[in-house]
N, C-alpha and C positions, 0 to 999 in steps of 0.2 A: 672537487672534493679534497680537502685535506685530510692530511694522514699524519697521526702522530710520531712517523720516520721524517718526514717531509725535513727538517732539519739535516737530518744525518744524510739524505740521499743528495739536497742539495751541496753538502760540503764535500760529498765524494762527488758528484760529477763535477763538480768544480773542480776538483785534485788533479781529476782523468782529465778533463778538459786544459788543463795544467802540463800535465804530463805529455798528452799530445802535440800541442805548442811547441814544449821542449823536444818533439821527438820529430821534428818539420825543422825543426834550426839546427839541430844536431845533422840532419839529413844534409842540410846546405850546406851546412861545415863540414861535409865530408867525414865527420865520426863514424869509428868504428864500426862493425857489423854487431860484435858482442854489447860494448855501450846499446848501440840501439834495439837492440834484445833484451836486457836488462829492462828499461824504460818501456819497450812494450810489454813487458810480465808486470810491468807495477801497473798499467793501465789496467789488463786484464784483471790482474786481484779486484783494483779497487772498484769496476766494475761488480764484478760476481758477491764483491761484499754488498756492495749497493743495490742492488738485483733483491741478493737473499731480506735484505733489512725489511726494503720494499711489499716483497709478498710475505713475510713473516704478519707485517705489521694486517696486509691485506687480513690474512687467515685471522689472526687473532683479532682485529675488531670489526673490520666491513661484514665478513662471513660470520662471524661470532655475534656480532649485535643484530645483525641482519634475522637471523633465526631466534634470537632471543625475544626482541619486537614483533616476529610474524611475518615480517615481510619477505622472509626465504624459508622453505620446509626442507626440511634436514635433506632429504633429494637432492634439491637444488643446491644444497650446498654440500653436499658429497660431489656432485658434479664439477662444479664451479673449483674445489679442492683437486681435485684429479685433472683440474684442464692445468690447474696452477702446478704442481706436480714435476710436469716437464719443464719447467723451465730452470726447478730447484739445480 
């Protein structure tokens, strides 16, 4: 299925997947404890940004058009929103 984030999630895991790399070379190079705590927070971020985009976009059209067409009764997607919830 695509998703109208599907852009934006692929150019953040790519960043993270970036960042990573750099954060495995830095490792062999003996850098820093701080440097490599830096660069793990910017994974983290761009993670949790790409996370939220992700289920934003889920809620507002899979769940949203799901119910609008029928194919989910507001139930089900009360549900489905409260399972997505925990991961905000």
């Amino acid at each position: 299925m695509s998703h109208a984030s599907d852009p934006e999630v692929r150019r953040g895991l790519n960043q993270a997947q970036g960042h990573l790399a750099s954060i495995l070379t830095m490792l062999t190079d003996g850098r820093s404890c701080l440097d490599l705590a830096q660069q793990l927070q910017a994974v983290e971020s761009t993670i949790r940004t790409v996370k939220r985009a992700l289920i934003h976009d889920h809620m507002e059209h899979c769940i949203a058009d799901a119910v609008a067409d029928g194919g989910m009764s507001a139930e089900q997607a009360l549900r489905e929103f409260k399972s997505l919830t925990k991961y905000l």
